[in-house]
C-alpha positions in Angstrom: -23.6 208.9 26.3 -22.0 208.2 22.9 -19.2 206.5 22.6 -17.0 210.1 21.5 -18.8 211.5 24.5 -17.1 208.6 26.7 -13.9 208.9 25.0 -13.8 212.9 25.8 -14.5 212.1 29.3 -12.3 209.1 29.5 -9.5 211.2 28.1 -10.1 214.2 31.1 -9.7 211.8 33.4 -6.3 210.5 32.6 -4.9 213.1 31.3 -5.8 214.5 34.9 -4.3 211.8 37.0 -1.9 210.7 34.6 -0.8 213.2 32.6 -1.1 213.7 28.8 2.5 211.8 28.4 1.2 209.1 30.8 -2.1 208.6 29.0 -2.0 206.3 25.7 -4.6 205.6 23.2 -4.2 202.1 24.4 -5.1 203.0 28.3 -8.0 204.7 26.6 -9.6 202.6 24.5 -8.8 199.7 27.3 -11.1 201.9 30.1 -13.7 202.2 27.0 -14.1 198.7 26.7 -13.0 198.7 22.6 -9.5 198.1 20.3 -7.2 200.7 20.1 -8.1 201.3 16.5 -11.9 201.9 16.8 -10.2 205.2 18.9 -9.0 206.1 16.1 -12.8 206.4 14.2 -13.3 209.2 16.2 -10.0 211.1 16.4 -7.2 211.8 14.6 -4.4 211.0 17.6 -4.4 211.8 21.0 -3.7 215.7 20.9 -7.1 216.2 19.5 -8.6 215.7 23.0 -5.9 217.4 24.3 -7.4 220.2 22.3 -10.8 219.7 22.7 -10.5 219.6 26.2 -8.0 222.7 27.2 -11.0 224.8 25.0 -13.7 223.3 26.9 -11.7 224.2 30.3 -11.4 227.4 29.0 -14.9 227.9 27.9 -16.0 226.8 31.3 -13.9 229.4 33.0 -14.7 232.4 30.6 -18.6 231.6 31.3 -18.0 231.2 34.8 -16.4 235.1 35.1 -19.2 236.4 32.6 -21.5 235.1 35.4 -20.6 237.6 37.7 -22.9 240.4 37.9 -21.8 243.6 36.5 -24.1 245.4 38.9 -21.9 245.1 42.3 -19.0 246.6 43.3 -15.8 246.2 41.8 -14.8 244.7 45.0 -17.3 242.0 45.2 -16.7 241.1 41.4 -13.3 240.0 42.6 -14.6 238.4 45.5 -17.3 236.4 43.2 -14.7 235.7 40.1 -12.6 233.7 42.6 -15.7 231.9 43.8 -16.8 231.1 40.5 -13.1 230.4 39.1 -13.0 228.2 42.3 -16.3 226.7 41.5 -15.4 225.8 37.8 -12.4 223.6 39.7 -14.5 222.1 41.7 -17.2 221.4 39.5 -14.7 220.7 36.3 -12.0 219.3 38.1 -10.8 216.8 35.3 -10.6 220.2 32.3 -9.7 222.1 35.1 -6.6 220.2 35.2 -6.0 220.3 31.8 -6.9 223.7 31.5 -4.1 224.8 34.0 -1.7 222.3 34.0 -2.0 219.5 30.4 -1.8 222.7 28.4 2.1 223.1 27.9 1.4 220.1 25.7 -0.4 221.8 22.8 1.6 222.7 19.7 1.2 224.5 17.1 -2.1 227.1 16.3 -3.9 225.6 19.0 -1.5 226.8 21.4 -1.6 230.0 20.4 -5.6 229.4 20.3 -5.3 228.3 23.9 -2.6 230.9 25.1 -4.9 233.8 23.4 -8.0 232.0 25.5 -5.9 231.9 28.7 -4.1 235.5 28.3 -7.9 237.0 27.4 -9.1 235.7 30.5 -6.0 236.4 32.8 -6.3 240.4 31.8 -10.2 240.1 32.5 -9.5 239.1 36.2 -6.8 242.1 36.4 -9.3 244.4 35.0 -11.2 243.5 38.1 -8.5 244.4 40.3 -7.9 247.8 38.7 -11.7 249.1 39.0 -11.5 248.2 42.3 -8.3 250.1 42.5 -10.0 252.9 40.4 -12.6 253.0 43.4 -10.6 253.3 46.0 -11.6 250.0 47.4 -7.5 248.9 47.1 -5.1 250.8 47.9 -3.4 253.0 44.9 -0.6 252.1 45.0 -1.3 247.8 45.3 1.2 245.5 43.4 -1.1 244.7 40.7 1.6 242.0 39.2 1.6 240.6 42.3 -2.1 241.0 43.1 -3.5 239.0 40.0 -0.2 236.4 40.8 -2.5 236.1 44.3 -5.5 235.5 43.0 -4.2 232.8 40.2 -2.2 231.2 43.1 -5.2 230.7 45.3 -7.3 229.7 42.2 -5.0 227.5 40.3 -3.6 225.4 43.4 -7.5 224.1 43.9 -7.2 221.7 41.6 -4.2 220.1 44.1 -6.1 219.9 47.2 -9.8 220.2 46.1 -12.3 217.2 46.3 -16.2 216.8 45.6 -16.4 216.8 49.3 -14.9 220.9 49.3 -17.8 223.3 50.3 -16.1 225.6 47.5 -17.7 228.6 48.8 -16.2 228.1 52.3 -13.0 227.7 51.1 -13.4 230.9 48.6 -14.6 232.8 51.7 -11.6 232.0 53.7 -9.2 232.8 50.8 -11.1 236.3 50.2 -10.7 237.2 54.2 -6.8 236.2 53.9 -6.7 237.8 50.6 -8.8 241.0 51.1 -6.8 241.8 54.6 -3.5 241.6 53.2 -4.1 244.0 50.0 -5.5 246.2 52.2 -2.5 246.3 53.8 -0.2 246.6 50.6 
């Protein structure tokens, strides 16, 4: 692994336990094993990994949704995008992180990059929701606000409780039950 390779995955990991405020180019290059200034060869300051890394959450996400076979009910889509978004927590834990939490840090066009990203893939999981709506597998007259705030409650949290040692699709299974009965019920 190269040395920017390290430094990407050096800089996930704090920014996931400490924070992006709580991570310093110091505490990075100290973990790396090299001065403060050879950091500096390789970015440009620290919001450059911020960067790097809320795009390769996002990336991870949007690939883990496009996964989901188009060729099962509109149902089971939503029941397999919040597997795999659960999966990509799991799996990506650190960009995960950064992906839903580090974000608010971004300024400038790559927060708008990064909101675009995020919005794009918020309205792809709500587009779920309505086919199934639009096949009678949800009730007509679901909360769809309120539906798609579900699902990116159950999702997002992960990140707060999850560990490698999560069977992921256990704990998706038991969300979907809890999930599935109640917007029946709605």
């Amino acid at each position: 692994m190269t040395t920017r390779d390290r430094l990407s995955t050096e800089a996930a990991r704090q920014f996931a336990e400490l924070g992006y405020h709580g991570t310093s180019i110091g505490s990075l290059a100290k973990a790396l094993g090299i001065q403060k200034s050879s950091v500096y060869s390789h970015i440009d300051n620290k919001e450059d990994l911020l960067v790097e890394l809320a795009g390769t959450g996002a990336a991870h996400f949007h690939e883990a949704l496009d996964s989901v076979p188009e060729d099962v009910d509109p149902l089971d889509r939503l029941r397999l995008a919040l597997h795999a978004h659960l999966q990509v927590v799991h799996t990506q834990l650190d960009v995960a992180t950064i992906w839903l939490k580090e974000w608010r840090f971004l300024t400038g066009q790559p927060r708008k990059d990064f909101l675009r990203s995020r919005h794009r893939y918020e309205k792809r999981i709500r587009r779920l929701f309505e086919e199934a709506i639009g096949s009678r597998q949800l009730p007509e007259d679901l909360d769809l606000d309120h539906a798609v705030l579900l699902f990116f409650s159950v999702g997002n949290w992960a990140y707060t409780w999850m560990s490698k040692k999560t069977d992921v699709d256990a704990e998706a299974d038991a969300f979907w039950v809890l999930m599935q009965d109640g917007l029946a019920r709605s």
